[in-house]
C-alpha positions in Angstrom: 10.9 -25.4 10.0 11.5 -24.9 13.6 9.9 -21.5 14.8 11.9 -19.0 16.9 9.3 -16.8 18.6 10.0 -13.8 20.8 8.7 -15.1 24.4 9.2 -11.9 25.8 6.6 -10.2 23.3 2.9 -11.4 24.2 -0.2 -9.6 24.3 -0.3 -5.9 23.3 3.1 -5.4 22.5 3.1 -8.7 20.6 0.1 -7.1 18.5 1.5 -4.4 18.2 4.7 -5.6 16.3 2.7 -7.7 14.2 0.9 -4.5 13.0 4.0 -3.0 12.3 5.7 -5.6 10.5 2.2 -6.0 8.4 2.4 -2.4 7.8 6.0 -2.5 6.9 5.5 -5.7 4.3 2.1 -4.5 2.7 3.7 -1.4 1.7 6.6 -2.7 0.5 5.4 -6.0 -0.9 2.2 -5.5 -1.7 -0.7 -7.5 -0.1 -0.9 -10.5 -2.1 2.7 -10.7 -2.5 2.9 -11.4 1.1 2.0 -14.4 3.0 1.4 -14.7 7.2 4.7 -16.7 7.4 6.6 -13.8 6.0 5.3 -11.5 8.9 6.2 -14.1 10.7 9.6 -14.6 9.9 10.4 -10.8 10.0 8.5 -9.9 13.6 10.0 -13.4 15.2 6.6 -14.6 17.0 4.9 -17.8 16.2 2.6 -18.6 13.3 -0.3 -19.3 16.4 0.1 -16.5 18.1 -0.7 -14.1 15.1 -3.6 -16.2 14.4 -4.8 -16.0 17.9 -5.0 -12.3 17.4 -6.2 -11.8 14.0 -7.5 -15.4 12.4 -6.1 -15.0 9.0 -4.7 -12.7 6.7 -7.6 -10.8 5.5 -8.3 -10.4 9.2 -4.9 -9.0 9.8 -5.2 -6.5 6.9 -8.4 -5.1 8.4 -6.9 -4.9 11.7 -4.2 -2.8 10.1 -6.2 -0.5 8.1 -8.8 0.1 10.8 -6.1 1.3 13.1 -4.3 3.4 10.9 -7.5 4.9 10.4 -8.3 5.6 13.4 -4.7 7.0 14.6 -5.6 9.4 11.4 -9.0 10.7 12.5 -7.4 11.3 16.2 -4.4 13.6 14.5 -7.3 15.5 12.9 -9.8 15.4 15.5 -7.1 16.9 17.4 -6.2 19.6 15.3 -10.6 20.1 15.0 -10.1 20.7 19.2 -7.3 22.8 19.1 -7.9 25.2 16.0 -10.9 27.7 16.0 -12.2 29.2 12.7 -12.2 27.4 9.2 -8.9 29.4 7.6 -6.8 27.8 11.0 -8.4 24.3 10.8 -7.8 23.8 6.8 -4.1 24.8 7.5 -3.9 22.9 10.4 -5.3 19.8 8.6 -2.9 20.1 5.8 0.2 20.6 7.9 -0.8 17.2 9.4 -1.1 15.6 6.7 2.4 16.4 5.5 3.7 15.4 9.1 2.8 12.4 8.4 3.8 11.9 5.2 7.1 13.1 6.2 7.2 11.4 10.1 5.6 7.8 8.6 5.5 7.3 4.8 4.1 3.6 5.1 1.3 4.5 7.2 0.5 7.5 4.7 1.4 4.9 1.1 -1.2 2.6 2.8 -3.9 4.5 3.6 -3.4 6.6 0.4 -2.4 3.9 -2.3 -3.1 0.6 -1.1 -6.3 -0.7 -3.0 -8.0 -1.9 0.0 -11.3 -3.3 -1.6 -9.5 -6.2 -3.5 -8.8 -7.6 -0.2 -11.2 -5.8 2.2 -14.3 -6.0 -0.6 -16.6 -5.3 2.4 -14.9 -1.9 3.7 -16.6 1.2 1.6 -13.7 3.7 -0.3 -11.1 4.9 1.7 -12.8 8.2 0.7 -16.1 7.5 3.0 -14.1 6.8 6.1 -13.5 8.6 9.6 -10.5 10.8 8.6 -11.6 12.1 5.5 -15.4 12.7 6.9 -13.1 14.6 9.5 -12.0 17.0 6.5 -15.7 17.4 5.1 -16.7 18.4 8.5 -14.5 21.2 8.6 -15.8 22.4 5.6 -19.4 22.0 6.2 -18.4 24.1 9.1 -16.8 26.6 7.0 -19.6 26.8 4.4 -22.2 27.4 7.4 -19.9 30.3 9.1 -19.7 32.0 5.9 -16.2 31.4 6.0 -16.4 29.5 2.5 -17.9 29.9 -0.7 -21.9 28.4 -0.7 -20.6 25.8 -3.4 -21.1 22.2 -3.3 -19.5 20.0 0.2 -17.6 17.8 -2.3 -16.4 20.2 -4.5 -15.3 22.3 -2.1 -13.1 19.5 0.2 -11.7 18.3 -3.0 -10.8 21.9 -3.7 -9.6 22.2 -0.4 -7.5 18.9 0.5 -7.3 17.2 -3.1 -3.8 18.9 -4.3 -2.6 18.3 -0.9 -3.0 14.4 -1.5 -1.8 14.6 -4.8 1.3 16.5 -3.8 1.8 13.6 -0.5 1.8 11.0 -3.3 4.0 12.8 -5.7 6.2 13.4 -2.4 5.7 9.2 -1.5 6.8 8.3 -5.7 9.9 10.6 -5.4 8.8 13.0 -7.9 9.5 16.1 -5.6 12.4 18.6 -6.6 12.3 19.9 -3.1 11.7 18.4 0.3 8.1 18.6 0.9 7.8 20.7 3.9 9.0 23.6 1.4 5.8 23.3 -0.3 3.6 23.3 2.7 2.8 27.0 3.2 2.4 27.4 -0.5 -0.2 24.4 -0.4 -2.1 25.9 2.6 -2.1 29.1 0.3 -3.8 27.8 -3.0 -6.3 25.7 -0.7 -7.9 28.5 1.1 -8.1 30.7 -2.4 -9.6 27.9 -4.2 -12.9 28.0 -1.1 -12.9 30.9 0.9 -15.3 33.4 0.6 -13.9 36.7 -1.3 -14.6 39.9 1.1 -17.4 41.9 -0.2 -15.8 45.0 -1.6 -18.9 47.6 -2.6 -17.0 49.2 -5.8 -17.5 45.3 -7.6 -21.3 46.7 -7.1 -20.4 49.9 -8.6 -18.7 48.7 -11.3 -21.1 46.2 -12.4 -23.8 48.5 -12.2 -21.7 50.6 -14.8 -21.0 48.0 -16.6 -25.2 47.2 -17.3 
């Protein structure tokens, strides 16, 4: 088969499409359902120059997930910078991740659904990598301000950020009555009651003492 490359796409740019088309077929498709020729045929480059760039598939598919992952942990290192106090950065990190969500389904499906270890067996769980050690930070934060309950670190993340990704892939499956940015403020809400720290109020003191 005579190939039809792009000659105006090389280097960056042509990595860059390659990414996205990856992206684009993986979610769709699946990874095993899609060979290097059919990112091929769909970004219009050559079948060398995408193994010049990544070697094979495998390499390709880390490639991929390694810069989605990093384009995630700069969205919440940003909102880290930019928020002060636990409360702001928990709301801040949730409204992110439903920007996304919303802005760039695929690179949200991959990151949440793909099963990345039965063709990256040497990556550890999505669950151990920058973005979501991001999210534990902020909590670790929050639990050493007092802002938070004392309560276990993964307990309380999962508390804080683990309805959000359920409701992102109930929002990816369809399953939503509602667009999702209607539930956003509600999620923000539940989060911060299921770990902040309840003020101290002296009549609970009072009326356990009673109660004795």
């Amino acid at each position: 088969m005579t190939e039809n490359p792009k000659p105006s796409v090389r280097g960056v740019a042509l990595r860059k499409l390659v990414l996205d088309t990856a992206l684009e077929r993986f979610s769709r498709d699946g990874y095993f359902n899609t060979s290097i020729h059919d990112i091929r045929r769909q970004a219009g480059v050559s079948i060398g120059s995408i193994y010049h760039h990544f070697g094979n598939k495998e390499a390709l598919a880390k490639a991929l997930y390694d810069d989605l992952l990093q384009r995630m942990d700069a969205g919440l290192a940003e909102v880290m910078e930019r928020e002060s106090g636990c409360r702001a950065r928990c709301d801040g990190i949730i409204a992110f991740l439903f920007r996304v969500a919303q802005e760039d389904p695929r690179t949200m499906r991959f990151v949440l659904e793909a099963r990345h270890r039965e063709f990256l067996p040497q990556e550890p769980p999505v669950c151990s990598s920058q973005p979501f050690l991001r999210m534990r930070e902020c909590i670790e934060q929050g639990i050493a301000t007092g802002e938070l309950r004392p309560i276990e670190v993964p307990v309380a993340a999962t508390a804080a950020f683990g309805g959000t990704i359920r409701l992102l892939q109930l929002h990816l499956d369809g399953a939503l009555e509602a667009p999702l940015s209607r539930y956003l403020m509600s999620m923000q809400e539940a989060a911060w009651r299921a770990i902040a720290r309840e003020p101290f109020n002296p009549t609970d003191t009072i009326t356990r003492e009673t109660e004795k």
